[in-house]
C-alpha positions as CSV (number, residue, x, y, z in Angstrom):
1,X,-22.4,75.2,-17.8
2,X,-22.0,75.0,-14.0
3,X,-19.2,72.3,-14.8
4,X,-17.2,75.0,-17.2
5,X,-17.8,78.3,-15.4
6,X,-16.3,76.1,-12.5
7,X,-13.1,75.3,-14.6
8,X,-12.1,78.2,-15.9
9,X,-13.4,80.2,-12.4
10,X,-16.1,82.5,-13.9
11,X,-19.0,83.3,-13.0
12,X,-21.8,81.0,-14.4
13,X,-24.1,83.3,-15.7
14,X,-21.3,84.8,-18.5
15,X,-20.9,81.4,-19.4
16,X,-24.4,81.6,-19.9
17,X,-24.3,84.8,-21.6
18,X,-21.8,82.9,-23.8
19,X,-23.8,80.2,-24.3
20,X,-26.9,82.0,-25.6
21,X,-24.2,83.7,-28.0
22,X,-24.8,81.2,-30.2
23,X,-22.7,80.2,-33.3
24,X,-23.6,78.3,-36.7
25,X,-21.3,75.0,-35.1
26,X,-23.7,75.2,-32.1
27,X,-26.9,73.3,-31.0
28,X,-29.5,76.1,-29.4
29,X,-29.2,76.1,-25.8
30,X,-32.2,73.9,-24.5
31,X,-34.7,76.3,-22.6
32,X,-34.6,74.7,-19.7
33,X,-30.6,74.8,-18.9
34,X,-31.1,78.1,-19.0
35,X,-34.0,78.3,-16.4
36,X,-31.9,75.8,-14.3
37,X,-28.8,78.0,-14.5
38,X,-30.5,81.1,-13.9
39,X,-32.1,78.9,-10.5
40,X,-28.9,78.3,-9.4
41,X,-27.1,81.7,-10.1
42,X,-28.9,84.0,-7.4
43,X,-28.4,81.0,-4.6
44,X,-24.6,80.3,-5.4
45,X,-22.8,81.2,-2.0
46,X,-25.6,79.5,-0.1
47,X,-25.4,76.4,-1.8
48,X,-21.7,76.4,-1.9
49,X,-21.8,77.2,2.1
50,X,-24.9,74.2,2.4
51,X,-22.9,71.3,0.5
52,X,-19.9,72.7,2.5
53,X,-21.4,72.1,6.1
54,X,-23.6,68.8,4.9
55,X,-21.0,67.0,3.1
56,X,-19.4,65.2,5.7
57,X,-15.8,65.2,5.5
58,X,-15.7,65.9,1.9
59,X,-14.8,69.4,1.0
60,X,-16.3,71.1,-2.0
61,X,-12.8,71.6,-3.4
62,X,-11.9,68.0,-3.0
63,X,-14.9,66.9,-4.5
64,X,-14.9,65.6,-8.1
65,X,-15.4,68.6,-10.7
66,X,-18.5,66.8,-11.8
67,X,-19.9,65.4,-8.5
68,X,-19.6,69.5,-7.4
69,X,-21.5,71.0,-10.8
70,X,-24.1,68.1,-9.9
71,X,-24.5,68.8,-6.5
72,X,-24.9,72.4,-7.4
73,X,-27.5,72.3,-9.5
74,X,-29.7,69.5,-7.9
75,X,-28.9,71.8,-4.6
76,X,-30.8,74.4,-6.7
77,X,-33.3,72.3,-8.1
78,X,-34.6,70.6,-4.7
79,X,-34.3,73.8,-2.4
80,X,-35.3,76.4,-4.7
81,X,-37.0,75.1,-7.5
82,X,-39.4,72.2,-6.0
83,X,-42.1,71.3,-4.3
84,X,-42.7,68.5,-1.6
85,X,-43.8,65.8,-3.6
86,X,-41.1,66.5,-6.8
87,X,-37.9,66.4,-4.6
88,X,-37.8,62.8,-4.9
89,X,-37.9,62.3,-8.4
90,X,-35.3,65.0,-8.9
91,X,-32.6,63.3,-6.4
92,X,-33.3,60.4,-8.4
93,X,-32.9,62.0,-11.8
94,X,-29.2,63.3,-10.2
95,X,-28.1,59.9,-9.0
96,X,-28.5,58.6,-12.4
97,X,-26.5,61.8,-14.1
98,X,-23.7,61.0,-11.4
99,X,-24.2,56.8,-12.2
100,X,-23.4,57.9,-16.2
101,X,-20.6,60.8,-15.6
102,X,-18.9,60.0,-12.5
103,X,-17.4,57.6,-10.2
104,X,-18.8,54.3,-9.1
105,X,-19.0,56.0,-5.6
106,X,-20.4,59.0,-7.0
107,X,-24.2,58.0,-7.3
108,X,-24.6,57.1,-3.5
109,X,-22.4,60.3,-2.1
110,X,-25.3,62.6,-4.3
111,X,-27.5,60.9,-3.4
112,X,-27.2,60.8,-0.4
113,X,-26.2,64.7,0.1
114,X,-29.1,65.8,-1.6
115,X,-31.4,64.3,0.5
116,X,-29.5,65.5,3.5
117,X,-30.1,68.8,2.1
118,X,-33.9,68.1,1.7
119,X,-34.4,66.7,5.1
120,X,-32.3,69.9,6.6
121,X,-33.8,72.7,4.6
122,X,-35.8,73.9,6.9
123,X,-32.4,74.8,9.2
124,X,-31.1,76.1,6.0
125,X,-30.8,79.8,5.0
C-alpha cells in the first residue's frame, strides 16, 4: 500500500480505506498490513525527514520506488513498533523483502539504513 499510495501521490491511509473496501475479485486485506500501515501513517513526515538525513547521498526521491515503500515501513516497524531485542529480526526480515523485489544492491543499502536508524534513534525526533 505504501508502494501505491506513493505512485499515484495519495495519502496512504485512503489507499487503505480503499483497500478495506473490498470487492468479490479481492483477497481480504491481511490484518496485519493494516496494523503496519496504520504504524506508519501517523509517523510519515518524520520518517520521510529520518531516511532523508541518514541516507547518505541518496535522496528519497532518487531512491527506487520499492527500496522507499520498504524503507518506510521497516522505518516504522523498528522505531515505532519494536522493542530492543526484535529490531534485529525485523531489519533482517526487510533485507530479504528488498533481496526478492529489488535491485542486487538493494538488500545491503536497507539494510544498512535501517540499522543506521536503530543505532541513531535515540537523536531522532
Amino acid at each position: 500500500m505504501l508502494f501505491e499510495a506513493d505512485a499515484k501521490r495519495a495519502d496512504v491511509l485512503d489507499v487503505l480505506g480503499e483497500r478495506l473496501k473490498r470487492t468479490a475479485a479481492q483477497t481480504p486485506l491481511p490484518a496485519r498490513s493494516r496494523e503496519l500501515v496504520e504504524l506508519y501513517a501517523p509517523h510519515a513526515v518524520d520518517i520521510d525527514e529520518d531516511l532523508s538525513t541518514h541516507s547518505r547521498d541518496w535522496p528519497l526521491h532518487r531512491m527506487p520506488a520499492v527500496d522507499r515503500a520498504i524503507l518506510r515501513l521497516g522505518s516504522a516497524e523498528v522505531l515505532h513498533g519494536a522493542d530492543d531485542a526484535g529490531r534485529g529480526a525485523i531489519i533482517g526480515e526487510y533485507t530479504k523483502i528488498a533481496e526478492v523485489l529489488s535491485t542486487d544492491d538493494s538488500p545491503r543499502f536497507v539494510n544498512g539504513l535501517l540499522q543506521r536508524l536503530v543505532d541513531m534513534r535515540g537523536m531522532l525526533s
